[in-house]
C-alpha positions as CSV (number, residue, x, y, z in Angstrom):
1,X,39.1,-13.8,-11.1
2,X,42.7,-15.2,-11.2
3,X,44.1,-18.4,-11.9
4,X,46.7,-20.4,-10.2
5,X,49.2,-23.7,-10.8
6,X,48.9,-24.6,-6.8
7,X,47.2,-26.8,-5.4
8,X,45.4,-24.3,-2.6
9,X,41.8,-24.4,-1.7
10,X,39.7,-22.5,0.6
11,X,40.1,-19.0,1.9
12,X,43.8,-17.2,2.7
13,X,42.7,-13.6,4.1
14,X,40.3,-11.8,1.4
15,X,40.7,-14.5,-1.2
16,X,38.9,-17.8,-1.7
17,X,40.9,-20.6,-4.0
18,X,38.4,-23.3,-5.2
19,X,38.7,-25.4,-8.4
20,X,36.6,-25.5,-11.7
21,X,37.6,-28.6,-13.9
22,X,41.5,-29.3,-13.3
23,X,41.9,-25.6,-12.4
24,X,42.4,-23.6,-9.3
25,X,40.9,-20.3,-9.5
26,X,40.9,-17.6,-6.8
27,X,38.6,-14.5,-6.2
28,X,38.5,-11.7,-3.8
29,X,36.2,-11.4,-0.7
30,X,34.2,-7.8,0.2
31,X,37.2,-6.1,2.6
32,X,34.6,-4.3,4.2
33,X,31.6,-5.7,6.7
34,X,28.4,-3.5,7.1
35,X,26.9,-4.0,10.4
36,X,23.2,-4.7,9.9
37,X,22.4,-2.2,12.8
38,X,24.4,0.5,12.0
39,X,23.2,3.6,11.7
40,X,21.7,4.1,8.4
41,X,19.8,1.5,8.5
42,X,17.4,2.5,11.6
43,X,15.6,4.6,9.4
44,X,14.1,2.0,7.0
45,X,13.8,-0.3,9.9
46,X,11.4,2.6,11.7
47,X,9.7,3.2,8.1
48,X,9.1,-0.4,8.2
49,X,7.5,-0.7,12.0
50,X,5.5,2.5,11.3
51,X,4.0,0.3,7.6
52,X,3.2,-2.6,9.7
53,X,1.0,-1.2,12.6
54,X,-0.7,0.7,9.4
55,X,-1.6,-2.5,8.2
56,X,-2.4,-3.9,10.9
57,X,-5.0,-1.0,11.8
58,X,-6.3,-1.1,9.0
59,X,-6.9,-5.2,8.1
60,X,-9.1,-4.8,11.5
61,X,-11.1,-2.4,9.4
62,X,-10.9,-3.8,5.9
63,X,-11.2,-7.5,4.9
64,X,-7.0,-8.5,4.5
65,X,-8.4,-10.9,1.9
66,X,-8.5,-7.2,-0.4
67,X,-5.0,-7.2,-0.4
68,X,-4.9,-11.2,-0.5
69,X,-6.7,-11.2,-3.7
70,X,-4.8,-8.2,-4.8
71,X,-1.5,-11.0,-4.6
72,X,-2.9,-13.5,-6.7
73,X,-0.5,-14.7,-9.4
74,X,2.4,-12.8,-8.4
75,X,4.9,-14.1,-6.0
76,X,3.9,-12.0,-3.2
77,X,1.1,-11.9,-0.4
78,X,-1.2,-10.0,0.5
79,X,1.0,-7.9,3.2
80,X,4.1,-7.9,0.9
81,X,2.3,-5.9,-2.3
82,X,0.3,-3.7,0.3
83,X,4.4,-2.6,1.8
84,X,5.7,-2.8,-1.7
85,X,3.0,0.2,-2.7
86,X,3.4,1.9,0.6
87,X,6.2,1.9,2.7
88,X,7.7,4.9,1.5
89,X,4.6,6.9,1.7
90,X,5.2,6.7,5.7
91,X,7.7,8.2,7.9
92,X,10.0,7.2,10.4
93,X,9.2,9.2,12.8
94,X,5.3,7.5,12.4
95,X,3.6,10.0,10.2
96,X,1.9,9.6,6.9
97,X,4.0,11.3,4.7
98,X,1.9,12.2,1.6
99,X,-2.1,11.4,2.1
100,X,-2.6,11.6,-1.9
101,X,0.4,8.3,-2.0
102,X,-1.4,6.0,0.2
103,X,-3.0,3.1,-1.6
104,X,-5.5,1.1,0.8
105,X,-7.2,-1.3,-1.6
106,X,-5.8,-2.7,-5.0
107,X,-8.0,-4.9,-7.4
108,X,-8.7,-5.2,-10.9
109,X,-11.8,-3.5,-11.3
110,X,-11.8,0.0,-12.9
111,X,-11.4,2.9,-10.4
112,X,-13.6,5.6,-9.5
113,X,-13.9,8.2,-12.6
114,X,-13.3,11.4,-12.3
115,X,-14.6,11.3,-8.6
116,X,-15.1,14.5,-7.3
117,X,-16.1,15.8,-3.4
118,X,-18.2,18.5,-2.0
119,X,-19.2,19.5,2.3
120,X,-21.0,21.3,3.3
121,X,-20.8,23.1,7.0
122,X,-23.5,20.4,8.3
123,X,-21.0,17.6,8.0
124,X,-22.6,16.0,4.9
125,X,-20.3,15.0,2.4
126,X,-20.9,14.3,-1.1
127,X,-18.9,12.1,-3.6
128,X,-19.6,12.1,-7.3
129,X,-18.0,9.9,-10.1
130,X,-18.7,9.2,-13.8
131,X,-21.3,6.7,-14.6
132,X,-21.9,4.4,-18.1
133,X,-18.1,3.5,-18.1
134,X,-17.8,1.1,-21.2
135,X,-15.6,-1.7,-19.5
136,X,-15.9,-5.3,-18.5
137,X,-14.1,-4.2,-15.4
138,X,-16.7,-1.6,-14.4
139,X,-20.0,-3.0,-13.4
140,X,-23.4,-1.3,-12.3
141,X,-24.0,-2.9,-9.7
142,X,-20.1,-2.3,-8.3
143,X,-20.7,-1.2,-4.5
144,X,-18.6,2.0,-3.5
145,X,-17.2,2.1,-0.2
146,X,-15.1,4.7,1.5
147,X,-12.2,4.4,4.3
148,X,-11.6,7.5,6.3
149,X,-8.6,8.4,7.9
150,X,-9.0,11.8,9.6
151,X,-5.9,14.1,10.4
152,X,-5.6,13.5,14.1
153,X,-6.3,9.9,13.9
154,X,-4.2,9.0,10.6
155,X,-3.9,5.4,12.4
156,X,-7.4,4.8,12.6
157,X,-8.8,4.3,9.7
158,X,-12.8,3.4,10.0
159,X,-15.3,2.2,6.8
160,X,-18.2,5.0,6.0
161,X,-21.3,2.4,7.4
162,X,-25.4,2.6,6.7
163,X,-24.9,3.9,2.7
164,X,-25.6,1.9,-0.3
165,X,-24.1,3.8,-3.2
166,X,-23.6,1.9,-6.6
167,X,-21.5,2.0,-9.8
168,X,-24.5,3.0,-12.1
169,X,-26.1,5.6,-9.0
170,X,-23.1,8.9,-9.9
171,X,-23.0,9.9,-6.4
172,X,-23.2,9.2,-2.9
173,X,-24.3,11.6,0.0
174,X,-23.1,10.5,3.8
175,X,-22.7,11.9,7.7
176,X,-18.9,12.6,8.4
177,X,-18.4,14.1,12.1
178,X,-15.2,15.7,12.5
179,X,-13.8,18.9,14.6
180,X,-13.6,22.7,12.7
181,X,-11.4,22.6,10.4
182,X,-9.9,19.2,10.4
183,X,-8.9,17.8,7.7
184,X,-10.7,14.3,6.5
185,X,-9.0,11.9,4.5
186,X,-11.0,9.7,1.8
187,X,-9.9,6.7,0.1
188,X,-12.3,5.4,-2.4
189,X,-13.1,1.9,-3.9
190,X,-15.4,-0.1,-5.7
191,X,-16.2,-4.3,-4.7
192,X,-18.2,-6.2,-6.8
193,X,-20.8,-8.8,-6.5
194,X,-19.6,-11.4,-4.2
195,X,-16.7,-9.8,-2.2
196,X,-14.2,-11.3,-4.4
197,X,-12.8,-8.2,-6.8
198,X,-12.2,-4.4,-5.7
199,X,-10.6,-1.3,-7.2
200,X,-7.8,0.4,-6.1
201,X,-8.3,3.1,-3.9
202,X,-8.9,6.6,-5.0
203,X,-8.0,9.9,-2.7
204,X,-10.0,12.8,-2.0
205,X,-9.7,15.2,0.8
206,X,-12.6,17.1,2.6
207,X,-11.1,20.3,4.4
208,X,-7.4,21.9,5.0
């Protein structure tokens, strides 16, 4: 910032004269322009299309008042946190980059515990997690539900349906169909009584 003794105002090539009290001061303007479209910035802007038809796949699986709730008392919605914690787990190209990175619920209740996964060549799959966790956020009667995203449908993500596996129960036996080989992604979380709290999703992989 400069001063001057003229009376100038306004802007004279890169600087801008305004006055502050009785004084005219003058400051520089950026010389250089950076065109929204240029070429760096199509990959954040394909990372960003790629996030958004995620969500969008997946809110017609999952209630979007998950992430909604997730949102409440910070300054962001529901879709904002949900690209906030993932965008940069996808690629621009439209892949999932790292399975292990994507986080498909958020809530306050306590996670799954030391959740652990077992298949055998029948297609059942079993899911075990610690039980009498010692925590106002961790109820018995928390529901565990599972989302599914297998490896050649990574955008269609589906809810593991007819099991009723609770908190207190340790474990939780279900029917997964996939081809040889494939691999199966599984993202668990807890809801409680009432649909209105949820855990943050916890990743375990069947196969690969």
């Amino acid at each position: 910032m400069a001063k001057t003794e003229q009376e100038i105002r306004g802007k004279v090539g890169n600087m801008v004269f305004y006055k502050v009290g009785n004084e005219i001061r003058v400051r520089s303007t950026a010389n250089d322009f950076q065109d929204a479209d240029s070429e760096g910035q199509h990959p954040g802007r394909s990372r960003l299309r790629v996030a958004t038809l995620f969500y969008q796949r997946l809110t017609k699986t999952i209630s979007r008042r998950i992430w909604k709730l997730a949102a409440t008392g910070t300054s962001q919605n529901g879709f904002n946190l949900f690209m906030k914690k993932n965008m940069m787990v996808f690629t621009p190209c439209g892949n999932v980059g790292d399975f292990s990175r994507l986080c498909l619920t958020a809530g306050v209740l306590q996670q799954v515990n030391h959740l652990e996964v077992t298949a055998d060549d029948e297609g059942r799959v079993t899911l075990t997690w610690e039980v009498g966790i010692n925590s106002p956020s961790a109820g018995d009667e928390d529901r565990l539900r599972v989302i599914v995203l297998l490896s050649d449908r990574c955008f269609s993500p589906f809810v593991v349906e007819g099991v009723d596996a609770r908190r207190k129960d340790g474990s939780m036996t279900f029917q997964l169909e996939r081809a040889g080989g494939q691999i199966a992604h599984l993202y668990c979380f807890f809801s409680g009584e009432g649909g209105m709290t949820y855990s943050s999703s916890q990743y375990v992989r069947v196969g690969g």
